[in-house]
N, C-alpha and C positions, 0 to 999 in steps of 0.2 A: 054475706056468707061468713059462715066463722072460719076462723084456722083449721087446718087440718092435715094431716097426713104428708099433703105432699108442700105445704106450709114450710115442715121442718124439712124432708128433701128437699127443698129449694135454698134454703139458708146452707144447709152443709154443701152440696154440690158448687156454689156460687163459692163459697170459704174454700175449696180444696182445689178447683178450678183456679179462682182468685186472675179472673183474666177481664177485660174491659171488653174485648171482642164478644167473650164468651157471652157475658150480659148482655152485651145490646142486641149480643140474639139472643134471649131468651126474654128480655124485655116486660112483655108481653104477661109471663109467667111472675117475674115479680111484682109487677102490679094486681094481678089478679090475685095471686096465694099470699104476698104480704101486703102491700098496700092499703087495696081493699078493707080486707078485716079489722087492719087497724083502724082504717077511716069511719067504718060502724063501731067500731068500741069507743073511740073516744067520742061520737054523735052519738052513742049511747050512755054513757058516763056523763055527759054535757049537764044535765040539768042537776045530777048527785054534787058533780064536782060545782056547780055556782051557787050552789046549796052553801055548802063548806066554806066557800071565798068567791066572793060576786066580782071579784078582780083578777080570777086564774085568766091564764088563757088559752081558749077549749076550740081550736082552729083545726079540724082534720086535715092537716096537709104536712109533708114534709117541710121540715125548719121552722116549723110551729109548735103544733102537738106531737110531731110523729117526727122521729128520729131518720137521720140520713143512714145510708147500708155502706157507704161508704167512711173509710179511717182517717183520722186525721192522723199523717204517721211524721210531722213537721217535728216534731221531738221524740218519735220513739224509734228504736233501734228496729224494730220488727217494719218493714216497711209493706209488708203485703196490704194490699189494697182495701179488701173488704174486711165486714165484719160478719160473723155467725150468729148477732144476737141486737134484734127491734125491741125498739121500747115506743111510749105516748107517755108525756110528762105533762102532768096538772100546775103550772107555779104563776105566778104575776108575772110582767114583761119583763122580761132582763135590761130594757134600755132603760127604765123608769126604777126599778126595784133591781140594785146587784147585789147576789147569793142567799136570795132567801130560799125556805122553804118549799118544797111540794108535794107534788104524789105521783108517785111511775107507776107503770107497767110495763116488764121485758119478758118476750120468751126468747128459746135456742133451742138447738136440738138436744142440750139439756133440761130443758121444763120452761116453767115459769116463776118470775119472782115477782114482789109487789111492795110496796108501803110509801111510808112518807118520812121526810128529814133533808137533808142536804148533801151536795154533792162534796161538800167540804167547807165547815159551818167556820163562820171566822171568830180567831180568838177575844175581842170584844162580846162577843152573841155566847160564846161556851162561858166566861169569865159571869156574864149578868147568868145565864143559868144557874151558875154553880153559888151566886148571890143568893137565890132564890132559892136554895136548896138548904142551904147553911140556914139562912133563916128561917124555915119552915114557912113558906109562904102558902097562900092560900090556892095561887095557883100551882103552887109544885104537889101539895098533899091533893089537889083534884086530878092532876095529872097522876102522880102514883096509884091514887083509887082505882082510874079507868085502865090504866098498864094490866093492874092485879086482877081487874074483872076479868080480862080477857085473856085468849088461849091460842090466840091466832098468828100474832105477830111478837117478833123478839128483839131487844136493843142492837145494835148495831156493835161487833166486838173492836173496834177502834180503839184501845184503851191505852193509856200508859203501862208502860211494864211495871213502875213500880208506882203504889198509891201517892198519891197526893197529900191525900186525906187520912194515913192511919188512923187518925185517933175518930173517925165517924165510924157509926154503925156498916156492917155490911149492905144492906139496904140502901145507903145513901153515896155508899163508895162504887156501886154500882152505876150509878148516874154521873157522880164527881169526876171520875179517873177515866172520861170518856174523851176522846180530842174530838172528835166532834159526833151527831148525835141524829142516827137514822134507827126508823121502826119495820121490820122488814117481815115478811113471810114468804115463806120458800115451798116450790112444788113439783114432783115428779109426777101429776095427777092431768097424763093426758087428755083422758077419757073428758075431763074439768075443760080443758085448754080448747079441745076440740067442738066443744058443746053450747048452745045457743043461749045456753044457762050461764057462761063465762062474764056478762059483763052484768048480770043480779047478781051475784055471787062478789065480785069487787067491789060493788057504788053498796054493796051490806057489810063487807071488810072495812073500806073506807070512811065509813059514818063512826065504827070503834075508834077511831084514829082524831077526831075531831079533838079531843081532849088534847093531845099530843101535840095539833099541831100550833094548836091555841097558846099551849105553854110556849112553844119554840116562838110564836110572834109577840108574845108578852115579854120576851126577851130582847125581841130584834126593836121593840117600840121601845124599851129601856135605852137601848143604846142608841137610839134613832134621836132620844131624846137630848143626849148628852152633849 
């Protein structure tokens, strides 16, 4: 079954609620209206995303593919429990590979968002980018080609306040002055979110994105290398 309607009323009621009692009676319902859906999207995405990287790992289950509803709140001052927003992350094992790359998907009762990059790319990985930028490498000018073909996804604004790199072109200070380096698309397009058409519609976003992510592991293998 796809997301739907009462999809999102279950994220906010659960978020304003924000009660452990309240969940385990309703149980029932977040597995059916999130669970579920998630678990066909990422078994639907399964064969686009090993396409891409034969080493993701494409497991429909919570603490695998599919994110917990629950907060880790061990360092944040907000201690309420839940959260109002699921995601399914496409990336290698984090025991074997730590902080590479991948590909999400979250919605809320705000929309949905999409793309691929990191959760917070490390400064060795941003350092060989900006290597391969300066240089004009083969892999940076194919990565910029495929950025420029497409309309779909936009850089991530993480930047430094002030350039790095004044004396580069605007074009290349746009990549340089990034502290680290995600590809994103954003959407208030329910009608999309709710429809059986949602998960053609990402593994054909996601296939733009190859170029991207290509560049980000020609990086991580630079430094993998050193």
């Amino acid at each position: 079954m796809p997301f739907s309607n009462e999809s999102i009323n279950f994220l906010f009621e659960n978020r304003v609620m924000d009660s452990k009692v309240w969940f385990a009676e309703h149980r029932e319902d977040y597995d059916r209206l999130v669970i579920e859906p998630l678990r066909e999207l990422v078994t639907a995405l399964t064969p686009t995303m090993l396409s891409i990287d034969p080493l993701f790992i494409c497991e429909p289950k919570v603490d695998r593919s599919i994110s917990r509803i629950y907060r880790d709140t061990r360092f944040s001052h907000d201690k309420s429990i839940f959260r109002d927003v699921m995601w399914c992350v496409f990336i290698r094992d984090k025991k074997l590979y730590n902080g590479l790359p991948g590909f999400w998907f979250e919605f809320s009762p705000k929309g949905f968002r999409y793309g691929c990059g990191y959760y917070q790319a490390s400064g060795d990985v941003m350092e060989a980018m900006r290597a391969m930028i300066l240089s004009d490498e083969k892999t940076y000018k194919a990565v910029l080609k495929a950025y420029k073909k497409q309309s779909v996804f936009h850089l991530g604004d993480s930047k430094y306040k002030r350039s790095r790199y004044p004396e580069q072109s605007e074009e290349k200070r746009e990549w340089l002055d990034l502290k680290s380096i995600d590809f994103l698309a954003e959407s208030d397009d329910f009608d999309l979110l709710f429809s059986e058409k949602l998960a053609e519609k990402l593994a054909s976003d996601f296939k733009l994105l190859i170029p991207m992510y290509d560049f980000m592991m020609a990086a991580e293998a630079r430094v993998f290398k050193q």
